[in-house]
C-alpha positions as CSV (number, residue, x, y, z in Angstrom):
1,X,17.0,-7.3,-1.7
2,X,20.8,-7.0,-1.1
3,X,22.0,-4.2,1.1
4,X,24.6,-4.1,-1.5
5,X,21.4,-3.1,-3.8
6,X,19.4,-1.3,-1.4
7,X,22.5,1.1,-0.7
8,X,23.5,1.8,-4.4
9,X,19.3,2.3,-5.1
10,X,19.2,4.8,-2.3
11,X,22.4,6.4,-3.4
12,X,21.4,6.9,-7.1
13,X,18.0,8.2,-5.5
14,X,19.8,11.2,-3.9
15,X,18.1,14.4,-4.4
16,X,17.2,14.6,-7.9
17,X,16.4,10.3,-8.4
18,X,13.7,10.5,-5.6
19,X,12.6,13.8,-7.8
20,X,12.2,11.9,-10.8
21,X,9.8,9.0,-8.6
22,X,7.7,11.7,-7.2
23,X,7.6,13.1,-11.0
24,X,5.8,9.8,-11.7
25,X,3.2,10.4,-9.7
26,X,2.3,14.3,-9.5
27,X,3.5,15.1,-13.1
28,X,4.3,18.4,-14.8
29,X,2.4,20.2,-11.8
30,X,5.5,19.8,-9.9
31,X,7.1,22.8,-12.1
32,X,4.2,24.9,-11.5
33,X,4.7,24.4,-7.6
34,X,8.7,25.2,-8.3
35,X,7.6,28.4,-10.3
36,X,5.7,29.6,-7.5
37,X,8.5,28.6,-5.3
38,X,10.7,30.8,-7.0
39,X,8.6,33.9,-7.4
40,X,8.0,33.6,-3.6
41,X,12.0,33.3,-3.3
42,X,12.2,36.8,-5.2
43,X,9.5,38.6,-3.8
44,X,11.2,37.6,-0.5
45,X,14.4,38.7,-1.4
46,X,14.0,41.6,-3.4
47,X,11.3,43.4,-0.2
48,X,14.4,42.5,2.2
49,X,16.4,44.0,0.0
50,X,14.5,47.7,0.3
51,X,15.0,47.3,3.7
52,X,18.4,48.3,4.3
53,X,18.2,51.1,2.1
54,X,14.9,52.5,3.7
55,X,16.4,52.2,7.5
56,X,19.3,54.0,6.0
57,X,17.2,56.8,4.5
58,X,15.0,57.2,7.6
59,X,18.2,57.8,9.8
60,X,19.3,60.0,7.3
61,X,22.1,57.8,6.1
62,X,23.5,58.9,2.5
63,X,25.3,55.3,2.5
64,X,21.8,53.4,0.7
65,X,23.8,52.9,-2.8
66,X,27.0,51.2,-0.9
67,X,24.9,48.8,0.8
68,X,23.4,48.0,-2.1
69,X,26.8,47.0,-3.8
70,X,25.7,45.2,-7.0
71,X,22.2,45.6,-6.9
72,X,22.3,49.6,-6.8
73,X,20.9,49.4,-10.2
74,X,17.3,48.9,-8.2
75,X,17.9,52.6,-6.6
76,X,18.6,53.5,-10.4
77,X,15.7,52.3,-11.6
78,X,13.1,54.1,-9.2
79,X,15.1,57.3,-10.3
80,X,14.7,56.6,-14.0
81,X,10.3,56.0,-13.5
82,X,11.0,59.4,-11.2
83,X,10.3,57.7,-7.9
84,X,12.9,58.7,-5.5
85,X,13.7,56.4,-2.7
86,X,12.0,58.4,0.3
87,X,10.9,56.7,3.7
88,X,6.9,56.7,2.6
89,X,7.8,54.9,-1.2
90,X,10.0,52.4,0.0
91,X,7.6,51.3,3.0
92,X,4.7,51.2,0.1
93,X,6.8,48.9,-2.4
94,X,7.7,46.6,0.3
95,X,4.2,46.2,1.3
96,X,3.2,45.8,-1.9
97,X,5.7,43.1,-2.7
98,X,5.3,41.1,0.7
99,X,1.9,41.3,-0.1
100,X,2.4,39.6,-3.6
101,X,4.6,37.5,-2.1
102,X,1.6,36.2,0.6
103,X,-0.9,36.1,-1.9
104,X,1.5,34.0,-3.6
105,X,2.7,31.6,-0.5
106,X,-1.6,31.3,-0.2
107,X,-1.7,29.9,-4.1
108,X,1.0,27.7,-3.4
109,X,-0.1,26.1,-0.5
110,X,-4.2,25.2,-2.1
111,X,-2.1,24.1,-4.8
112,X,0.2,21.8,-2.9
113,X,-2.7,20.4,-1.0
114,X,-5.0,19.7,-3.8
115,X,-1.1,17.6,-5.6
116,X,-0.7,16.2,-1.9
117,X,-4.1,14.6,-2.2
118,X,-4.0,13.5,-5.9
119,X,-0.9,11.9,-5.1
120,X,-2.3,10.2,-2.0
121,X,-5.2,8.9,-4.3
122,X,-3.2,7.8,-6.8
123,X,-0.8,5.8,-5.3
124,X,-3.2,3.9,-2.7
125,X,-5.4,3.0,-5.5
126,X,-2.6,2.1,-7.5
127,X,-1.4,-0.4,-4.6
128,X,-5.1,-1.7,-4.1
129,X,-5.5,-2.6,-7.4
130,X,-1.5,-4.0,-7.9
131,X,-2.8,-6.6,-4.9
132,X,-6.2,-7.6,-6.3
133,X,-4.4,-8.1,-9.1
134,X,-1.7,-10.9,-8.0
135,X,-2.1,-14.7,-8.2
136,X,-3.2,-17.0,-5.9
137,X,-0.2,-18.6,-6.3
138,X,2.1,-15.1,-5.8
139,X,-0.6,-14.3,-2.6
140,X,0.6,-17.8,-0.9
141,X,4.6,-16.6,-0.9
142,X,3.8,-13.1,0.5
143,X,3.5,-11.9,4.3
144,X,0.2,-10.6,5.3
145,X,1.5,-8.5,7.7
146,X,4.4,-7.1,5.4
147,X,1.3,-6.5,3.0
148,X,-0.8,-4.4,5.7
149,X,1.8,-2.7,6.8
150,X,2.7,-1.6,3.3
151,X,-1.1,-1.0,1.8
152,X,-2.2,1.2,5.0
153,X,1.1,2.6,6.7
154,X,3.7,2.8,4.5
155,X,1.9,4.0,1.0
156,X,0.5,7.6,3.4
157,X,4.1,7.4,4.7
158,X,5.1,7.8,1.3
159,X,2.8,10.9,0.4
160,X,4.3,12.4,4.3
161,X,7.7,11.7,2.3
162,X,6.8,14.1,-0.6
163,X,5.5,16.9,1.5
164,X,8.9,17.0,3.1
165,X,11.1,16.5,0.0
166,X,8.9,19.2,-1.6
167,X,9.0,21.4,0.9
168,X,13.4,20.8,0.6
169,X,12.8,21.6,-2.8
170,X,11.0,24.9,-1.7
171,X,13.6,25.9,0.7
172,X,16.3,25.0,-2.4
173,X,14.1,27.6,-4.3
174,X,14.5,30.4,-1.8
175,X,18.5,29.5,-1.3
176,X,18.5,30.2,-5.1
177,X,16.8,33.3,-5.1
178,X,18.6,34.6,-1.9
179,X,21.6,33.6,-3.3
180,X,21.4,34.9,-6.8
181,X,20.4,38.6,-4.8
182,X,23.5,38.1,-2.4
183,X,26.4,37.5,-5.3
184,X,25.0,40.4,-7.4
185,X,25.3,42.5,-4.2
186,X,28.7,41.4,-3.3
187,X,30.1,38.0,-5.2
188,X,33.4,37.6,-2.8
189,X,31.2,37.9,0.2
190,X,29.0,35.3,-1.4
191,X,31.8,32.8,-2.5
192,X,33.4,33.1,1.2
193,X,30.2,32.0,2.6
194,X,29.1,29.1,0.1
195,X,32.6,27.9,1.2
196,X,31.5,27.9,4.6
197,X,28.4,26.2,4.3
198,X,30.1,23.4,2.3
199,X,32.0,22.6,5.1
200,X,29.1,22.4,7.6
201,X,27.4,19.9,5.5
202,X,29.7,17.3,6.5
203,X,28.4,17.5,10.1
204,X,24.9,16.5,8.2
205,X,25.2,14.4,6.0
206,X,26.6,12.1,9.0
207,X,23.2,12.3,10.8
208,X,21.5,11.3,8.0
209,X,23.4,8.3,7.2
210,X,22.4,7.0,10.7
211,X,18.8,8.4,10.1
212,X,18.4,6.1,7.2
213,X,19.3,3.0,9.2
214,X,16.9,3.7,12.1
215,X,14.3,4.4,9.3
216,X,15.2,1.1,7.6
217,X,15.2,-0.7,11.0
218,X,11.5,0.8,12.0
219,X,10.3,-0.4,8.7
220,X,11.9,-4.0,9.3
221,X,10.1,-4.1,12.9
222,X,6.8,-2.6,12.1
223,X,6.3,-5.6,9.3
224,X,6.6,-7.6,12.5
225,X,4.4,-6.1,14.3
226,X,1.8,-6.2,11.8
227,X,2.6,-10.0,11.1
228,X,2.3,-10.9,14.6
229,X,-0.8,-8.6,15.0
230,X,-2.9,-10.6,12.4
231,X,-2.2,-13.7,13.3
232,X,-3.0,-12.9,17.0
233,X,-6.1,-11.5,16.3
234,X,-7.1,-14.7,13.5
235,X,-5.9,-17.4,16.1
236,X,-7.5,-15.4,19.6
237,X,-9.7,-18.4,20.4
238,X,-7.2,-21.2,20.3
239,X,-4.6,-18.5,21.8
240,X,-7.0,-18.0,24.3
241,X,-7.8,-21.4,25.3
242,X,-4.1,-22.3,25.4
243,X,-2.6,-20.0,27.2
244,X,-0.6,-19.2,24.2
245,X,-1.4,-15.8,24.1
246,X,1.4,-14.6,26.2
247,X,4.1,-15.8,23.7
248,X,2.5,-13.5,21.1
249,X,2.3,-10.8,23.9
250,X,5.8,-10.9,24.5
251,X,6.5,-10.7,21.0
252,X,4.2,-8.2,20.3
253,X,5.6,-5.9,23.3
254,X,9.4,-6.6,22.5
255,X,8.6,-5.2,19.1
256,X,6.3,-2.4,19.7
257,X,9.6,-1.4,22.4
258,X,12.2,-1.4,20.1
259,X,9.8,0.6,17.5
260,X,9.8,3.1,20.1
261,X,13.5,2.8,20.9
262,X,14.7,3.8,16.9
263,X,12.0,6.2,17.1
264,X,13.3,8.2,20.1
265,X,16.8,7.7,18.6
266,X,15.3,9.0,15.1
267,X,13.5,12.1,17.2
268,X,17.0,12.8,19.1
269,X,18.9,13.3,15.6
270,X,16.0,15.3,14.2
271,X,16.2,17.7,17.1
272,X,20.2,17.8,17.0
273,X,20.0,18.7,13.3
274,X,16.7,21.5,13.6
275,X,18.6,23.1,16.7
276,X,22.2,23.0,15.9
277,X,20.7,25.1,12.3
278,X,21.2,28.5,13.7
279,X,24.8,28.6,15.5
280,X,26.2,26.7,12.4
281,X,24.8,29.8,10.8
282,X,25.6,32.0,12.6
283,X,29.3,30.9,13.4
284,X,29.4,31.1,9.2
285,X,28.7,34.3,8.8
286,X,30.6,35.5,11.9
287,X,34.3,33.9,10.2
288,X,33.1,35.5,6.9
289,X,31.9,38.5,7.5
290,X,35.4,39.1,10.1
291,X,37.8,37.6,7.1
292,X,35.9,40.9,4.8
293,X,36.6,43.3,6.9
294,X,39.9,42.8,8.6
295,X,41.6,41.1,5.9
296,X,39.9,42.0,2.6
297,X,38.9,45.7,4.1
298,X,35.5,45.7,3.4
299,X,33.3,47.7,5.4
300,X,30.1,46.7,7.0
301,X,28.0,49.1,5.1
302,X,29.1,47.6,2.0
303,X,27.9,44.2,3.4
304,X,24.8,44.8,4.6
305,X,22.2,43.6,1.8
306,X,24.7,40.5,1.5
307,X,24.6,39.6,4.7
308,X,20.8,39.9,4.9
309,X,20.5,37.8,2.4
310,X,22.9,35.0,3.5
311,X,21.5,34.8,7.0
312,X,18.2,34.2,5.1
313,X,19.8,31.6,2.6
314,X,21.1,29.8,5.1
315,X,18.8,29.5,7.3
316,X,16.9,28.0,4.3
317,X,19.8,26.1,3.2
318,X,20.0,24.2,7.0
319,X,16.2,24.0,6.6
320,X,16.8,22.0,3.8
321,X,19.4,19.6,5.7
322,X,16.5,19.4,8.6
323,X,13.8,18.6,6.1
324,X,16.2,16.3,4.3
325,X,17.2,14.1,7.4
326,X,13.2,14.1,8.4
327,X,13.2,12.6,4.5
328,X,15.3,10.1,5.3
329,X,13.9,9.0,8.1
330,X,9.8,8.5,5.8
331,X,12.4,7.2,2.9
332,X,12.7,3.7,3.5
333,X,8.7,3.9,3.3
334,X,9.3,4.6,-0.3
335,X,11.5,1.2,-0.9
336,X,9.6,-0.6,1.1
337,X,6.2,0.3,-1.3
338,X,8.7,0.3,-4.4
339,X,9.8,-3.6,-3.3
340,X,6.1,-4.4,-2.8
341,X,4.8,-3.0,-6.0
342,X,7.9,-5.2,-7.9
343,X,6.8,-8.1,-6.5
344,X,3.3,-7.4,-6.6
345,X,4.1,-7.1,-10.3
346,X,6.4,-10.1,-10.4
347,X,3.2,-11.5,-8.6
348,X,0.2,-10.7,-11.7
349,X,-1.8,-12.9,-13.3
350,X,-1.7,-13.2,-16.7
351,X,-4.6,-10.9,-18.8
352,X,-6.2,-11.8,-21.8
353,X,-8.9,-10.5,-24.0
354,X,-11.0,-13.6,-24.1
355,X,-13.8,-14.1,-22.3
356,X,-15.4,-17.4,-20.9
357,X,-19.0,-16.3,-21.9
358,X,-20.4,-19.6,-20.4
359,X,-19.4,-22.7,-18.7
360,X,-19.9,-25.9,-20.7
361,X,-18.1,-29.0,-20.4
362,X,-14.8,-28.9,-18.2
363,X,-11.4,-31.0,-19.6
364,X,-8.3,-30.9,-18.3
365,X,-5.4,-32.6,-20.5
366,X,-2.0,-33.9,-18.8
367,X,-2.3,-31.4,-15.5
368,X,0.8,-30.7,-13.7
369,X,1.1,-28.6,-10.7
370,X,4.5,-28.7,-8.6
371,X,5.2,-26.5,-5.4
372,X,8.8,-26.1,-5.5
373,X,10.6,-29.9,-5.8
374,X,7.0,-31.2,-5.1
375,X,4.9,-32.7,-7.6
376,X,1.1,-31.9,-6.5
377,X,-0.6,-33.0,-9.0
378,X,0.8,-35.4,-12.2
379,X,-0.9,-35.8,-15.4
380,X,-4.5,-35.2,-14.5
381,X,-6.7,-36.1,-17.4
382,X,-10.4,-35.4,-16.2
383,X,-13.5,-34.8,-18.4
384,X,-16.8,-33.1,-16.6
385,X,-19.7,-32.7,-18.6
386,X,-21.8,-29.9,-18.3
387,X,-24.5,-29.7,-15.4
388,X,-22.9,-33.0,-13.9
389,X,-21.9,-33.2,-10.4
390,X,-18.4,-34.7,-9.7
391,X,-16.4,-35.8,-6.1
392,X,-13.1,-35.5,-5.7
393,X,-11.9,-38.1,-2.6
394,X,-8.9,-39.3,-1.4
395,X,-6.4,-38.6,1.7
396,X,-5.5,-35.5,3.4
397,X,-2.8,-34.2,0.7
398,X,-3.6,-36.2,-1.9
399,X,-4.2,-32.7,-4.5
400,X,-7.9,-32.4,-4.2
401,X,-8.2,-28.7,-3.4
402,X,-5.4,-28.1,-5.7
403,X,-7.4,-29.3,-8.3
404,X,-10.4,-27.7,-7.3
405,X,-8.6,-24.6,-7.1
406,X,-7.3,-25.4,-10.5
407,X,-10.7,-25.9,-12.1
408,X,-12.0,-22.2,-10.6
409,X,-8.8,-20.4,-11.8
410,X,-7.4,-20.0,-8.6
411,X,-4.0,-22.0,-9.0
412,X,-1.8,-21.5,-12.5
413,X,-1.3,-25.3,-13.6
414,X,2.6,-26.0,-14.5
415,X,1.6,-28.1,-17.1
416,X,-1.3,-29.1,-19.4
417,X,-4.5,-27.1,-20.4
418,X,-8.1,-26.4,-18.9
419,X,-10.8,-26.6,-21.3
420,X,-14.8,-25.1,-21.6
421,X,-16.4,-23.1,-24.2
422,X,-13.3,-24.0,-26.7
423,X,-11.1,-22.0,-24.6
424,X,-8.2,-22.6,-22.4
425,X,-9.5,-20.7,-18.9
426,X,-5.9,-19.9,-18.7
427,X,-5.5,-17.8,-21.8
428,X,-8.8,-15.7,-20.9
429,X,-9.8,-12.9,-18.6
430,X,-10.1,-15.0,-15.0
431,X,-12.1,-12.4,-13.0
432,X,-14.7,-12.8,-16.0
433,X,-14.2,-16.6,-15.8
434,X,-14.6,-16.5,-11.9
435,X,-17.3,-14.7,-11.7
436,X,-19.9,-17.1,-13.0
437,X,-18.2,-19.9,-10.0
438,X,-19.3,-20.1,-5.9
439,X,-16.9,-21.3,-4.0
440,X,-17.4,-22.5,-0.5
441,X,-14.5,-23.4,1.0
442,X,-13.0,-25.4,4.0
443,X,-12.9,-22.4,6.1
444,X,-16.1,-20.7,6.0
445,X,-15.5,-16.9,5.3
446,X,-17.6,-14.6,7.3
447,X,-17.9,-10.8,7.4
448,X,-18.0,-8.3,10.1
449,X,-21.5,-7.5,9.1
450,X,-25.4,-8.1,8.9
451,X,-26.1,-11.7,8.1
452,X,-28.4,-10.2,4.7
453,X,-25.1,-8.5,3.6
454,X,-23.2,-11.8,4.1
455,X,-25.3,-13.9,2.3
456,X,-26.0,-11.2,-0.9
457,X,-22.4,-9.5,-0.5
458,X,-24.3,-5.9,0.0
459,X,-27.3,-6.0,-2.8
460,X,-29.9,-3.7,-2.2
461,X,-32.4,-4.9,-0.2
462,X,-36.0,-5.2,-2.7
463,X,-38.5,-7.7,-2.3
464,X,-36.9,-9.6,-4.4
465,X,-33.8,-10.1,-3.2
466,X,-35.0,-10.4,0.1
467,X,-37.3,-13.1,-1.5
468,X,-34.3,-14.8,-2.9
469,X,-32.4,-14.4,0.6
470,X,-34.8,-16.3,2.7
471,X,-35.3,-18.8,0.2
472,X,-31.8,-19.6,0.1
473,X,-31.6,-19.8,4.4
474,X,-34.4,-22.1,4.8
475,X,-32.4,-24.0,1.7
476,X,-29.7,-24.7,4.6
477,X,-31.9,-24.8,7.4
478,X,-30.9,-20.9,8.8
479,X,-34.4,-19.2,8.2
480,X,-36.1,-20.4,11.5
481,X,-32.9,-19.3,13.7
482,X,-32.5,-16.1,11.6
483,X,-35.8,-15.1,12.1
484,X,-35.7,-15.9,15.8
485,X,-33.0,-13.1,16.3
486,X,-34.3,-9.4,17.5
487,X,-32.7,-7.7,14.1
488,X,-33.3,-10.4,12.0
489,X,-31.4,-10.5,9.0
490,X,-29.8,-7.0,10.2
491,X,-27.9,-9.4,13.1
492,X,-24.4,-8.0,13.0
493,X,-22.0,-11.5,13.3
494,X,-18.8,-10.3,14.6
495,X,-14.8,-10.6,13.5
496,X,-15.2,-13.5,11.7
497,X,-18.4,-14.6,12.6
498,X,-17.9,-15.1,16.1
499,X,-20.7,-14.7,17.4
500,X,-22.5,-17.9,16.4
501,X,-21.6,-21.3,16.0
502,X,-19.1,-23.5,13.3
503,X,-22.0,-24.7,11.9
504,X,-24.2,-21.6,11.1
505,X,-21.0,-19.9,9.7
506,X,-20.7,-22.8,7.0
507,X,-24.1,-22.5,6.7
508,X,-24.2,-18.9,5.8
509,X,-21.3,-19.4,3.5
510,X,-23.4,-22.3,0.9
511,X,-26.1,-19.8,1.6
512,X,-23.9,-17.3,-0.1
513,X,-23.3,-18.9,-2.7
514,X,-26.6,-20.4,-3.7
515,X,-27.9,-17.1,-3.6
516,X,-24.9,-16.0,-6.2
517,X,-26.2,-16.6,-10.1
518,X,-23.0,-19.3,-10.7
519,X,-22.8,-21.8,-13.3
520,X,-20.3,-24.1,-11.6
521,X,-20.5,-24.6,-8.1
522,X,-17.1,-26.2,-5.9
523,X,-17.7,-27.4,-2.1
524,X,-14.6,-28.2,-0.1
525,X,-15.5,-29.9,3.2
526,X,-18.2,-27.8,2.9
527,X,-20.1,-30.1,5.3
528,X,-17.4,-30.7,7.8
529,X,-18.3,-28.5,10.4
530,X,-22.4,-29.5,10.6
531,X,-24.0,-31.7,12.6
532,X,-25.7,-34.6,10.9
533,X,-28.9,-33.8,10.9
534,X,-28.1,-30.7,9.3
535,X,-25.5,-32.1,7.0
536,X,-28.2,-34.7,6.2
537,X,-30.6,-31.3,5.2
538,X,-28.1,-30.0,2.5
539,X,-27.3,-33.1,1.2
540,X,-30.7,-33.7,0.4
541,X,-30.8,-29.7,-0.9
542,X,-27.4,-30.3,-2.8
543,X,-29.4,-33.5,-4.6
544,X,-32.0,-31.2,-5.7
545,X,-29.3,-28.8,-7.3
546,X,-27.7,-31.4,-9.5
547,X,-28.7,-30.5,-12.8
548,X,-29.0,-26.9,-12.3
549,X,-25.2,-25.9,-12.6
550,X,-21.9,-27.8,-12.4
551,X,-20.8,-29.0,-9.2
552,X,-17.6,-29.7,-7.5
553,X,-17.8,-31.9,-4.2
554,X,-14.6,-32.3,-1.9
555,X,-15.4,-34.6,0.9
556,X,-14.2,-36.4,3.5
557,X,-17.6,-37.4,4.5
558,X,-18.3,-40.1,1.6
559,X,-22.1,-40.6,2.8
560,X,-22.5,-36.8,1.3
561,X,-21.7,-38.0,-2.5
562,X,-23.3,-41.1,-2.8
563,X,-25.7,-39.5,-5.5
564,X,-23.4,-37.7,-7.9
565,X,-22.5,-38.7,-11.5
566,X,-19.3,-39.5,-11.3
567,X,-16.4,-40.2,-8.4
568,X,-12.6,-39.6,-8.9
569,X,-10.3,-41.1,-6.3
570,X,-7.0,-39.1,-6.0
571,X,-3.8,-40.6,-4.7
572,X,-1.0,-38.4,-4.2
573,X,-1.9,-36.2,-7.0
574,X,-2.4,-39.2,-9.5
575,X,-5.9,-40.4,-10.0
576,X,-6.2,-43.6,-9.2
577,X,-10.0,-44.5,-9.7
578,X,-12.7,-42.7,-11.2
579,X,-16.9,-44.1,-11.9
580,X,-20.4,-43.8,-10.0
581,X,-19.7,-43.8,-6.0
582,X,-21.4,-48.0,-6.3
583,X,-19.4,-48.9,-9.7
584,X,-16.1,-47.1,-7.5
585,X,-16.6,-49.7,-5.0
586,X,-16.6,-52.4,-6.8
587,X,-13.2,-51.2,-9.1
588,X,-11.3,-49.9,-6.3
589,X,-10.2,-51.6,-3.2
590,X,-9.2,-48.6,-1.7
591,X,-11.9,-46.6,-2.2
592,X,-14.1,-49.8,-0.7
593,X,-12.0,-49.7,2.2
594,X,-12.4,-46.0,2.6
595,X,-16.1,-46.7,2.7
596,X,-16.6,-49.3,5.1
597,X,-14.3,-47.2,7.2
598,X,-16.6,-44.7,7.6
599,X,-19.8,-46.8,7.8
600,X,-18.1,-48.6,10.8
C-alpha cells in the first residue's frame, strides 16, 4: 500500500470511520454501551450540580438560584413536589444520584468486558479461519513472520485499540452531558470556553500526527523481528554449526533496539499529552472566566455551576485527546490486520458445493502451471488408473512436485483440468477432496509432541487405534526403537523432531500417513533421508500397498520404483517419456542413462 493510500485511509478513518469498523464487529451493542455512557454523564453532572447550591445553603448563602443561572428551574422543581432545598435533602439526592450513577458505571463496565471479549473472539477466529483458508499458491507470496506478527500480536492489539477508542467515546459522552448542563447554566460562559479549547487542540493534534508514524514504524520493525525470529529458530542447527548465528543476532538485536527506541519516543509523547491536560485546562478557564468578570461583568457567583462543569468537561475533553493519541499509537495494528485480511481474501481458494465422494481414476488434460514469466509445467496430459501406482522422475526442477502438488489440490493449475469421479477437483470443495490423500513430503513434518499423537494426529487412544499405531511402526521399521524408549509411544520429540534422527522423522511421517484412511497416497523423496537398509524395508512395505489405494512416487532414488505400473519421465515441465520402469529403459535414452547412473 501507497502512503499516499494509507494516509487518505487513515484520514477518512478519523473518529467516526474507525467507529463504523469497530461497529462491524461489536454491533448494535455499541449504542447500549453509549446509553449508559450518557446516563452516567447526567447523573454526574446533574449531583455536581446540587453541590454548589447545598455549600451555599449550609453557609447560609441566599445566592443558590444565581449560581444556578439557567438551570434554576431544578430548585423550582423541588419546590413544586414541596421539597425545599435544605442542607439534609440535598446531601440525600446527591447520594442517591451518585449512587445510580455507580451502579450504573458497575453495568457498564461487565458490559464492556463481556463486548471486549466477544470482539477478541470474533476477530482472532475470524483471522484463523481467513489463513486456513488461503491457497497454497497465495501462502508461498506471503511472509511468515508478517503473518505471526499479525495472527498473535497485532489482532489483541486491535481489541487494546477499541478499549481505548471506546473509552474516547465515553469521555465524548460525559463532555456532552457536562456541556449540555454548563450552556443551560450560562451559554456565553460556555461559548467563551469551547473557544478556548478549540485552540488548544492544535497543540494535539500535532503529537498525534508524530504518534501515528512511530506506531506505523513499530509495526514495520516488529514484522521484522518476527521474520527473522522464525527463521532463526527453523534454521538453529545449520546456524549453529556455521557460525551464522551471529548475523541473525545482530539483526535480531538492531531491531528489537529500535522497537524500543520508537517505543520510548511513543511513551515520551503519551506522557507530554496526559500531563500537559490539566494546565491547558486550567489556563482556559483562568482567560475565560477573567474576560466574564472584568469585561462582560459577570460575577463569580453567577459562574459557579458553569465553571464546575467546564473544569469537569474538559478534563474529559483532554482525556479524550490522551486516549486518542494512545489510539493512534495501537491504530496502525488495525491497518496492518485490515491489509492482511485483504490479502488473505485476495489469497482464497475457490469454494464449491461439489464433493469428490471417492477417488477413481485421475486425468489431467493440457496442464499448465506458470510462476510468474516461468512456465512450470506445459501441456501435461497424464492418465492414472485407479489403485495404480505411478513415478514421477526427472531432474531437480524439472515440475515433479508441482505436479504432485497439482494432483492433491495443493497448487491451482493455469491451464487445463484435473479429472476423477466425473468432476474437475478444481470446481469442488478441496478440503473434502484432500482429505481422503496422505502426503509425505520432502521435509518430514514433525510435531512438538508424543510420537502416538504424531503418527494418529491426536485420536483417542482405544485398543484399536493403538492396534492400528503399532502396526503401522513396525510397517517402517519404528516399533522395536519405539518400544525401547522409557515412555514409549508417550516419547515427547521436540521442535521439529529434534530429538531423534533424519531417518526416524521420515519414518514417523509414512507412518502417519499409512495410519490415515487415504485413497490416494503421494511420496516425495519420501526415502531420501533413510539408510538403505531401511529404505530397502519400505520399499518392500510400499510393494505390498500397491493395490490398496493410488500412489504417487517422487524419487530420486530409481532403485525404489522399479515395481510400479507405470513411469513418467519429466523434462523441464514437459513429459518426455512415460511406460513400465524396464519398457522406459528401453524407449528412453535418458532415463537409461539416469539408471546406470545410479547403479554405478
Amino acid at each position: 500500500m501507497s502512503k499516499k493510500a494509507s494516509k487518505s485511509k487513515s484520514g477518512k478513518k478519523f473518529s467516526l470511520g474507525y467507529f463504523a469498523y469497530f461497529y462491524k464487529i461489536i454491533g448494535k451493542h455499541v449504542y447500549i454501551y453509549l446509553f449508559l455512557n450518557l446516563v452516567i454523564g447526567l447523573l454526574d453532572g446533574f449531583g455536581l450540580t446540587m453541590f454548589v447550591p447545598i455549600l451555599q445553603v449550609a453557609s447560609g448563602d441566599e445566592a443558590a438560584r444565581e449560581s444556578m443561572g439557567g438551570l434554576s428551574f431544578i430548585l423550582d422543581f423541588f419546590k413544586w413536589i414541596g421539597l425545599p432545598l435544605t442542607l439534609l435533602n440535598g446531601l440525600i439526592i446527591m447520594v442517591l444520584l451518585f449512587t445510580f450513577k455507580g451502579l450504573a458505571s458497575y453495568i457498564r463496565s461487565i458490559y464492556f468486558t463481556r463486548l471486549r471479549q466477544k470482539a477478541a473472539l470474533k476477530m482472532q477466529t475470524s483471522m484463523v479461519q481467513k489463513f486456513a483458508g488461503i491457497s497454497y499458491e497465495g501462502y508461498t507470496k506471503l511472509e511468515a513472520g508478517r503473518i505471526q506478527s499479525v495472527l498473535i500480536g497485532q489482532a489483541n492489539e486491535v481489541i487494546n485499540s477499541m478499549t481505548t477508542y471506546f473509552n474516547m467515546f465515553q469521555e465524548g459522552v460525559m463532555v456532552f452531558a457536562y456541556m449540555a448542563i454548563a450552556f443551560k447554566a450560562n451559554w456565553k460562559f460556555a461559548v467563551m470556553v469551547l473557544v478556548g479549547a478549540y485552540f488548544s487542540n492544535f497543540f494535539f493534534n500535532y503529537i498525534n500526527r508524530i504518534t501515528k508514524e512511530y506506531s506505523r514504524k513499530i509495526v514495520r520493525v516488529g514484522f521484522s523481528i518476527n521474520n527473522d525470529l522464525i527463521q532463526s529458530i527453523q534454521n538453529f542447527k545449520y546456524l549453529k554449526a556455521t557460525d551464522y548465528f551471529k548475523i541473525f543476532v545482530r539483526r535480531l538485536v538492531n531491531n528489537i533496539v529500535l522497537n524500543q527506541q520508537y517505543a520510548f519516543k511513543m511513551a515520551r509523547l503519551n506522557a507530554i499529552v496526559a500531563n500537559a491536560k490539566e494546565p491547558i485546562v486550567i489556563m482556559v478557564i483562568a482567560a475565560v472566566t477573567i474576560a466574564q468578570v472584568y469585561m462582560f461583568g459577570d460575577t463569580f457567583t453567577a459562574m459557579m455551576v458553569a465553571l464546575l462543569m467546564f473544569y469537569r468537561s474538559l478534563n474529559s475533553l483532554v482525556r479524550i485527546q490522551t486516549a486518542w493519541n494512545m489510539f493512534v499509537g495501537q491504530s496502525a495494528s488495525i491497518d496492518a490486520v485490515e491489509e492482511m485480511s485483504g490479502e488473505f481474501a485476495n489469497c482464497k481458494e475457490p469454494d464449491f458445493d461439489a464433493r469428490i465422494e471417492n477417488i477413481n481414476d485421475i486425468e489431467i488434460k493440457d496442464l499448465r502451471v506458470q510462476f510468474g514469466e516461468k512456465i512450470v509445467l506445459n501441456n501435461i496430459n497424464i492418465y492414472i488408473p485407479n489403485k495404480s501406482s505411478v513415478a514421477f522422475v526427472g531432474e531437480s526442477g524439472a515440475g515433479k512436485t508441482t505436479l504432485a502438488n497439482v494432483v492433491c489440490g495443493l497448487q491451482i493449475p493455469h491451464g487445463g483440468t484435473v479429472f476423477t469421479d466425473s468432476k474437475n477437483i478444481y470446481q469442488t470443495k478441496l478440503e473434502a477432496y484432500r482429505a481422503k490423500i496422505g502426503y509425505i513430503t520432502q521435509e518430514p513434518v514433525i510435531l512438538n509432541d508424543t510420537i502416538f499423537n504424531n503418527v494418529t494426529f491426536w485420536a483417542e487412544k482405544t485398543p484399536e487405534t493403538l492396534e492400528k499405531f503399532w502396526r503401522v511402526l513396525d510397517m517402517v521399521s519404528m516399533e522395536e526403537f519405539v518400544k525401547g524408549l522409557p515412555k514409549v509411544e508417550d516419547a515427547t520429540l521436540g521442535h521439529s523432531g529434534i530429538l531423534i534422527s533424519g531417518g526416524q522423522k521420515q519414518r514417523i511421517s509414512i507412518a502417519r500417513e499409512l495410519f490415515k484412511d487415504v485413497e490416494l497416497l503421494i511420496m516425495d523423496e519420501a526415502t531420501s533421508a533413510l539408510d538403505s537398509e531401511t529404505e530397502a524395508s519400505i520399499k518392500e512395505n510400499i510393494d505390498l500397498l500397491q493395490g490398496k489405494f493410488t500412489m504417487i512416487i517422487i524419487a530420486h532414488r530409481l532403485s525404489t520404483i522399479k515395481n510400479v505400473d507405470i513411469v513418467y519421465l519429466i523434462d523441464n515441465g514437459v513429459i518426455t517419456g512415460s511406460g513400465s520402469f524396464k519398457d522406459l529403459q528401453k524407449t528412453s535414452p535418458r532415463f537409461k542413462k539416469m539408471v546406470e547412473m545410479q547403479e554405478l
